[in-house]
N, C-alpha and C positions, 0 to 999 in steps of 0.2 A: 207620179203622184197618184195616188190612189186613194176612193172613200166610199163607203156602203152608208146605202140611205137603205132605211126604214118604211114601209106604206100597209094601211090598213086598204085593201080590195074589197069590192060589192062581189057579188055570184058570179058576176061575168062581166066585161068591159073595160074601155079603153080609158086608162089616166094619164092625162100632161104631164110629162117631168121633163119639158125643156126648162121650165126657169130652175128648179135646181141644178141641172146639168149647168147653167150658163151662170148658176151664181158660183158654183164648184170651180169652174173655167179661172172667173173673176179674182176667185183669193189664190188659187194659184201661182197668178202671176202669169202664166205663156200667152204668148200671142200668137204664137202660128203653131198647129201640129197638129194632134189628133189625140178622139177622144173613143175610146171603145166604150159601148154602156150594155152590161151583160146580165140578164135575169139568171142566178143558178136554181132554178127550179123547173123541173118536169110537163108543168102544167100552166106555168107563165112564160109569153114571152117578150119582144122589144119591135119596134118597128118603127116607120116612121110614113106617115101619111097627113091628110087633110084637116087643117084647124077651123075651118070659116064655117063649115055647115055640118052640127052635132048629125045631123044624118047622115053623116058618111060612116062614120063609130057606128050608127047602128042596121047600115045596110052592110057592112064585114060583119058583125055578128050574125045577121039571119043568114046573110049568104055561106057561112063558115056551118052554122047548124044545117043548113040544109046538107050541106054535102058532108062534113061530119056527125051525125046525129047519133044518141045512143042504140045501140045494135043490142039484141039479146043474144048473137053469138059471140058478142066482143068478149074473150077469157079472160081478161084483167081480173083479179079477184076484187079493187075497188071499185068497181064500174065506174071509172071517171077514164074511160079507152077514148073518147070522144075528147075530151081537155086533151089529153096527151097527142092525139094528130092534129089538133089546129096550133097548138105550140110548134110542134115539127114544123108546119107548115109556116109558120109565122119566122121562127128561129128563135134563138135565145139570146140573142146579141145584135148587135150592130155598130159600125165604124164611122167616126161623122169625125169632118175638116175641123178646125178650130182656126179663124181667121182674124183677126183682133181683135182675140181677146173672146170672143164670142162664138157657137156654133156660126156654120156657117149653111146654115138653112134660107129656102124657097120662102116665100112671104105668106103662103100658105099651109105651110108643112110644121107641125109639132113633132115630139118625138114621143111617144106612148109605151106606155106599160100596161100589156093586153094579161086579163087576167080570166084563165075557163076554168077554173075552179076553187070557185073563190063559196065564203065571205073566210079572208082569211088574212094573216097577217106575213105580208112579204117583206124582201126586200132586192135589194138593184145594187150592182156595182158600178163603178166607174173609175174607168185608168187613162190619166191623162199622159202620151205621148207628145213631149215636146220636138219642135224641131221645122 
């Protein structure tokens, strides 16, 4: 089963889409297997880290610009070279359990859709693997 959602992004930063992933899960119907959730874009990617303290979202972004920043020798002709190695760096996907019915995430852990070049309008895949 598979379903592409829709998202409007700010310039840069991390949005929650575990409750879609887990309402996706829901009408499904599976209760054990796996769910891949895959950005196809360049410049966004998927991850899954820290929900309790919104400063965790924004110490990976300074710490991601520090070490990606824009270069004036980056050749890219959009100059958005800097989006494009923290997606690398992040990946564009990711594989999460599904265990009754529901991701099977940490009590702290979201799954996020990391946006470096944004304000822009994206969207997310998801393919649910039963089993």
């Amino acid at each position: 089963m598979r379903k592409e959602f829709k998202l409007e992004t700010p310039r840069e930063g991390f949005l929650a889409i575990t409750d879609q992933i887990n309402a996706f899960i829901a009408t499904s119907g599976v209760k054990e297997g796996i769910v891949v959730v895959h950005s196809p874009h360049t410049t966004a990617g998927i991850t899954v880290n820290e929900n309790s303290d919104p400063a965790v979202k924004s110490d990976l972004l300074m710490a991601m610009q520090s070490i990606f920043s824009d270069d004036p020798r980056f050749q890219h002709l959009e100059g958005n070279s800097a989006a494009h190695l923290k997606c690398s760096m992040v990946g564009s996907n990711t594989t999460l359990i599904i265990k009754e019915g529901r991701l099977d995430l940490g009590i702290w852990q979201d799954v996020y859709f990391c946006e470096f070049d944004g304000k822009r309008n994206r969207r997310f895949i998801c393919k649910i693997i039963a089993g």
